[in-house]
C-alpha positions in Angstrom: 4.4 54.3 3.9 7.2 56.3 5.3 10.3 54.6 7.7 8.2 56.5 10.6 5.3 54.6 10.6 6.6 51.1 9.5 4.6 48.5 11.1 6.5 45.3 12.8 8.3 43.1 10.9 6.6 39.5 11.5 6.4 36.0 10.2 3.9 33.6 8.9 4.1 30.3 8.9 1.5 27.5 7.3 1.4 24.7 5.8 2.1 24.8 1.5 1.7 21.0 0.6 3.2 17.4 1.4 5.9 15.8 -0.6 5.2 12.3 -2.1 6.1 10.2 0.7 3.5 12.7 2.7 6.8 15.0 4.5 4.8 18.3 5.0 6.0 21.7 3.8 6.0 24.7 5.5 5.9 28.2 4.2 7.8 31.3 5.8 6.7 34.9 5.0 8.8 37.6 5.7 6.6 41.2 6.1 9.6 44.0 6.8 6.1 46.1 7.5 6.0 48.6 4.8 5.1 46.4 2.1 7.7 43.4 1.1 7.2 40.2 1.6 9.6 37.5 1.1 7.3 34.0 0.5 10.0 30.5 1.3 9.2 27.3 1.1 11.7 24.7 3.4 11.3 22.8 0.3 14.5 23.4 -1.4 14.6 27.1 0.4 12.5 28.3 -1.9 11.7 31.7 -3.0 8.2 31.4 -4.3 7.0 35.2 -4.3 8.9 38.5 -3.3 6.2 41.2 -3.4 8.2 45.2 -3.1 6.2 48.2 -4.1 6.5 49.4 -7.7 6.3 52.6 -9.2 3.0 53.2 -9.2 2.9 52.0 -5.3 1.2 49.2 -6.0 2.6 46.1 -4.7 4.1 43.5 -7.3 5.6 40.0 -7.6 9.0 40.2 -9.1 10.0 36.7 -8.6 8.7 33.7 -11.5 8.6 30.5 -10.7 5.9 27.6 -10.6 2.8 27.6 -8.0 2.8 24.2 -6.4 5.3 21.8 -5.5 4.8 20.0 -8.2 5.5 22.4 -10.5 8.9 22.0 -8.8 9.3 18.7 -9.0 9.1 18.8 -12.9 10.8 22.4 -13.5 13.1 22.5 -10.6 15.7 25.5 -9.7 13.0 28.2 -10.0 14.2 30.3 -7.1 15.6 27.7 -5.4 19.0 27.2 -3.6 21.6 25.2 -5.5 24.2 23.2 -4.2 26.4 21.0 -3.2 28.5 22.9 -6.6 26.1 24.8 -8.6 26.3 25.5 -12.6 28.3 22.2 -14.5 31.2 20.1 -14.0 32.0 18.3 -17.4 31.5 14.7 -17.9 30.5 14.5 -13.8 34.4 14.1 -13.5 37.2 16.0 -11.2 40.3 15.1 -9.0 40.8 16.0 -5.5 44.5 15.8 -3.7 45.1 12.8 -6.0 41.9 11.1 -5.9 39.5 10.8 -9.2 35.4 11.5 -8.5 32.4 10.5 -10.4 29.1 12.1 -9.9 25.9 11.2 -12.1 25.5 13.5 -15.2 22.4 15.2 -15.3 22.1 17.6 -18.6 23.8 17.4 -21.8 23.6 20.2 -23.9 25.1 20.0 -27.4 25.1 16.3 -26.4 28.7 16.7 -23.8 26.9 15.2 -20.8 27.9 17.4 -17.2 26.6 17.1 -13.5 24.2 20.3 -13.1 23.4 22.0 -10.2 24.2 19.4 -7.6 22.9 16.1 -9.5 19.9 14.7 -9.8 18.8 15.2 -5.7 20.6 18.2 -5.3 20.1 20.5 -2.6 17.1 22.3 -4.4 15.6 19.0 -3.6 16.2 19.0 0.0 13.8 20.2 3.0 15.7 22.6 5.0 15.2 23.0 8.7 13.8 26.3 9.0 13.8 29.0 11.7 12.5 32.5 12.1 14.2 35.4 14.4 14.5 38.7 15.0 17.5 40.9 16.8 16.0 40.5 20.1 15.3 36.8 19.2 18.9 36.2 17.9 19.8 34.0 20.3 17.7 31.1 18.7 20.1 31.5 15.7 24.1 29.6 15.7 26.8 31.7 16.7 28.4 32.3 13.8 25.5 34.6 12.7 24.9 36.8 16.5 27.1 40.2 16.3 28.3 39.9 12.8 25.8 42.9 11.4 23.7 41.0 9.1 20.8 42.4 10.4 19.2 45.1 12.7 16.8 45.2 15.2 14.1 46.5 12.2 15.0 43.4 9.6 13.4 39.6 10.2 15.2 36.6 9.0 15.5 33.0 8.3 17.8 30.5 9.1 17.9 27.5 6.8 19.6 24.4 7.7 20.8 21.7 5.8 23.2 18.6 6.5 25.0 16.6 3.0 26.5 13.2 3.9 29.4 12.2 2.9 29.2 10.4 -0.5 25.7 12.6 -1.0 25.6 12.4 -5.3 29.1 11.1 -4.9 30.7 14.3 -3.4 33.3 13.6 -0.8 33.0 14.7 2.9 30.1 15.5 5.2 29.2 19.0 5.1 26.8 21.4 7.0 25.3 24.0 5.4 23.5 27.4 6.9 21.6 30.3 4.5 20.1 33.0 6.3 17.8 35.2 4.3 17.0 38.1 5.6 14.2 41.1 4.9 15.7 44.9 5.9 13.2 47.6 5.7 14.6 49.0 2.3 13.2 46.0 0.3 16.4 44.4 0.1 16.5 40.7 0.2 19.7 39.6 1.5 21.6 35.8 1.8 24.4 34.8 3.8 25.8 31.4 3.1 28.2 29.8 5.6 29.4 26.1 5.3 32.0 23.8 7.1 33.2 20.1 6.0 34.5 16.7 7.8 37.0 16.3 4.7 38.2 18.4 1.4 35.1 18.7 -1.0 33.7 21.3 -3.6 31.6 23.6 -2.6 29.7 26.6 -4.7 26.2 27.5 -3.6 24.0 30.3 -5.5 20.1 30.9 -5.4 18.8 30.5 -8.6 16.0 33.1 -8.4 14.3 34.2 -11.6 12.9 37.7 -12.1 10.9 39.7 -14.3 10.8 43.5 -12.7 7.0 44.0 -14.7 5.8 41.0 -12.0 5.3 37.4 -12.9 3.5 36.7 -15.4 3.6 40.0 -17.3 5.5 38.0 -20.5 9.5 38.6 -21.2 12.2 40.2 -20.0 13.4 41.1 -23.0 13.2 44.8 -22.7 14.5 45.0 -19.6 17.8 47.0 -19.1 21.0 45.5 -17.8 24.4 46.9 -16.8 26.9 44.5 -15.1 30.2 45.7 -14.1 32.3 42.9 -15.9 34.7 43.8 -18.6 35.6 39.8 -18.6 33.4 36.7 -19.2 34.1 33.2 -19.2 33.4 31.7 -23.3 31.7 28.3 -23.2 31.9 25.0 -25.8 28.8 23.7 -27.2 28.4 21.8 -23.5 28.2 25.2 -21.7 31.5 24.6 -20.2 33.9 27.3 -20.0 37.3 27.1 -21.9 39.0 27.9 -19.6 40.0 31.5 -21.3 38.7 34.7 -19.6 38.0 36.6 -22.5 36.9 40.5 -23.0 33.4 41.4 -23.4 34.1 44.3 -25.4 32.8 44.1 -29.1 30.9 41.3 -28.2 27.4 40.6 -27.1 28.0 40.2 -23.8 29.5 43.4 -23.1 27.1 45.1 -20.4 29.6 47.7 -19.4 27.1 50.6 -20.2 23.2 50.1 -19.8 21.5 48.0 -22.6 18.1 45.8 -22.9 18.5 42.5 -22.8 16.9 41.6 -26.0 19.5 43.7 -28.2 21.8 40.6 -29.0 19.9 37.7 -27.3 19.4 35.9 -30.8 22.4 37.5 -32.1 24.3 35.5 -35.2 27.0 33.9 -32.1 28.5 30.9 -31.5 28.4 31.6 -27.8 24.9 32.8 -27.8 23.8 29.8 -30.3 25.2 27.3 -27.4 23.0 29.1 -25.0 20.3 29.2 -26.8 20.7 33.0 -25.5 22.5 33.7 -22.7 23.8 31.0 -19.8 27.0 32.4 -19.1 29.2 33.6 -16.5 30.7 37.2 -16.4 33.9 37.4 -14.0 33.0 40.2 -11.5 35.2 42.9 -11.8 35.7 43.6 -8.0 38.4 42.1 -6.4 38.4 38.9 -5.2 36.6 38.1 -2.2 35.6 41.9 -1.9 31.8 43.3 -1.6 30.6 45.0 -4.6 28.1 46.5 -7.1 27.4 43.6 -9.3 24.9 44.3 -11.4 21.6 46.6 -12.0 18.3 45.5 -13.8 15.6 47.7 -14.5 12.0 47.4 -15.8 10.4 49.8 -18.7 8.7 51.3 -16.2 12.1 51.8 -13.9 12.0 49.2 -10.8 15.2 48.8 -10.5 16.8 46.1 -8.9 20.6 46.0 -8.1 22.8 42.9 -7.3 25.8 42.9 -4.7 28.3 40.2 -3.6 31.6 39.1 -2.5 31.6 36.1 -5.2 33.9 36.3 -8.6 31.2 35.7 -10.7 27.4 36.1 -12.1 25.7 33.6 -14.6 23.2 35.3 -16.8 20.3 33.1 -18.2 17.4 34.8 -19.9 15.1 32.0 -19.3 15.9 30.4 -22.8 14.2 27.1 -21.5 11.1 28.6 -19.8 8.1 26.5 -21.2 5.4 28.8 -22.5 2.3 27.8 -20.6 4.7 27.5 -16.6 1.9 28.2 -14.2 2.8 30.5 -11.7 1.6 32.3 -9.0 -0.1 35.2 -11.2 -0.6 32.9 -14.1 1.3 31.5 -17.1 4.7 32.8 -18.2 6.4 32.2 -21.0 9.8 31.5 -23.0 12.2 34.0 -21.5 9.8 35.1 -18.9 12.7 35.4 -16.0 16.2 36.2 -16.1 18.7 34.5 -13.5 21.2 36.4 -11.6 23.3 34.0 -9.8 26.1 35.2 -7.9 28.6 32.3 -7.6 32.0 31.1 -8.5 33.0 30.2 -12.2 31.1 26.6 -13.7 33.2 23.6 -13.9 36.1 25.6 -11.4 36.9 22.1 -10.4 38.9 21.0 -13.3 40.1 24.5 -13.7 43.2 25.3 -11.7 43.0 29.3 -12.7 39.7 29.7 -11.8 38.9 30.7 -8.1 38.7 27.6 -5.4 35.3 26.4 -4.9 37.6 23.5 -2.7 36.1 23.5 0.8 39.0 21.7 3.6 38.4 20.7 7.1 38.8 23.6 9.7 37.4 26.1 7.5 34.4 28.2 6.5 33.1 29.3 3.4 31.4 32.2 4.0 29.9 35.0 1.4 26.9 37.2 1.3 24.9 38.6 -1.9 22.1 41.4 -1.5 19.1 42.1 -3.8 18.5 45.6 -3.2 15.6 47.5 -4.3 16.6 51.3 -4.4 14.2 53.5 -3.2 13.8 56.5 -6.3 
């Protein structure tokens, strides 16, 4: 369907399923009118489906993930928005202006325990206040969002809403958190993050969306292409913690400076692919800091091609090393490596990391950044 004849953008809302204590979810569809659909749950701001067009016109589900909320209650992350400090802190431990923190550890690999992903009742595990508008609607949206251009009179988006106490999985200081997601025309799927604080705390969000560009459920990603324009990465120990060294990618098997599939080196004879299990790491942006760029581009056998952009430092890579054969999803059961993450965010563990960039959030501020999953049109 041409631009011409694009149909209004609109929104459906029903109900998806209740929570244990009976709290019922409600999920959001974004149309943009010529054929995408962004499906999200208030139930960790979920991205359950986003259907685009493929090359044969048809439309397709590029997002994997489980089908029911319980599948998220016993495979969380899958599309979900991570907070308050995504990717690991090690040992649950960091310092603030003088002051030692705890949090509860959560994941150990090669048996160093870290906090993952916001703890055990993270922000994943959250129900967001949600709210749908459009540009003539924009007035039912906060301020900090009307006449800042992240949208147009032909995009529809959705405001989610989240307040952490203070103390919430022993982070300090109250903070309020807003993510608009947002649907343009093009098929790009865009997120704006914006967060203030009562008192000094970290803060590093990132949607954890998985894709596979064939659709769900159409087995691993393996052969899918990959460029990322990082001539750095950030080297891990056996707890997936980085070392604090930013080292080259070049002659390594994380160099994706020029196109290459995904499955070339993902079992490659590696220490840091052997901790991984694959790849979970983080590849330092090479865009200056704070500045809008061309991330990253995937692309399918048969050419969807998806490309990443952000104003963050930093991308983690995980090729769904951890998938369970067998996760039911929308279009059926996946398996092992059936998604790869693309998570725009700041460096793991940049806590106890002076050199890395801040993820420390002080009264009187506003941590602000957008990322935009953009679907070329060929």
């Amino acid at each position: 369907m041409s631009k011409d004849k694009q149909a209004d953008p609109i929104v459906e809302v029903e109900q998806f399923g209740k929570l244990p204590d009976g709290t019922a979810v409600l999920s959001y569809t974004l149309k943009n009118g010529l054929g995408a659909e962004l499906q999200v749950l208030e139930y960790g701001g979920t991205v359950r489906r986003f259907t685009v067009p493929g090359p044969d016109g048809q439309p397709r589900n590029v997002i994997v993930g489980p089908d029911t909320l319980e599948g998220w209650f016993k495979e969380p992350y899958y599309g979900q928005l991570v907070g308050r400090v995504a990717n690991r802190i090690a040992f649950g431990k960091f310092s603030l202006d003088g002051k030692d923190y705890t949090l509860a550890t959560n994941n150990a690999p090669g048996g160093i325990p870290c906090a993952l992903h916001g703890g055990e009742d993270g922000f994943n595990s959250r129900v967001w206040k949600a709210k749908s508008f459009f540009k003539e609607t924009e007035n039912l949206a906060p301020e900090w969002v009307r006449g800042k251009g992240y949208y147009t009179e032909d995009d529809v988006c959705l405001l989610l809403s989240l307040d952490s106490p203070d103390g919430d999985q022993g982070y300090p200081g109250a903070v309020h958190v807003d993510v608009l997601y947002v649907l343009t025309p093009d098929n790009t799927w865009r997120i704006v993050y914006h967060a203030t604080c009562d008192a000094p705390t970290p803060l590093a969000l990132t949607q954890h969306a998985y894709w596979n560009l064939k659709g769900c459920a159409k087995g691993d990603v393996l052969d899918h292409t990959l460029r990322i324009n990082a001539t750095r990465y950030t080297p891990v120990n056996a707890g997936l913690i980085p070392t604090g060294e930013l080292a080259p990618v070049a002659g390594t098997p994380f160099d994706f400076t020029a196109t290459r599939s995904l499955g070339d080196d993902v079992d490659a004879d590696n220490d840091q692919i052997r901790y991984g299990a694959g790849y979970d790491h983080n590849f330092v942006l090479d865009h200056a800091p704070g500045q809008f760029g061309h991330a990253a581009t995937l692309t399918s056998p048969d050419g969807l091609a998806l490309e990443v952009w952000t104003d963050q430092p930093g991308m983690q890579v995980y090729t769904g090393n951890y998938i369970p054969d067998g996760l039911v999803t929308p279009e059926g059961p996946t398996v092992r490596r059936g998604g790869v993450a693309l998570e725009t965010q700041h460096f793991a563990d940049s806590v106890n990391h002076p050199d890395f960039p801040t993820v420390i959030l002080r009264p009187g501020e506003m941590m602000q950044s957008v990322t935009e999953f953009r679907f070329p049109q060929r």
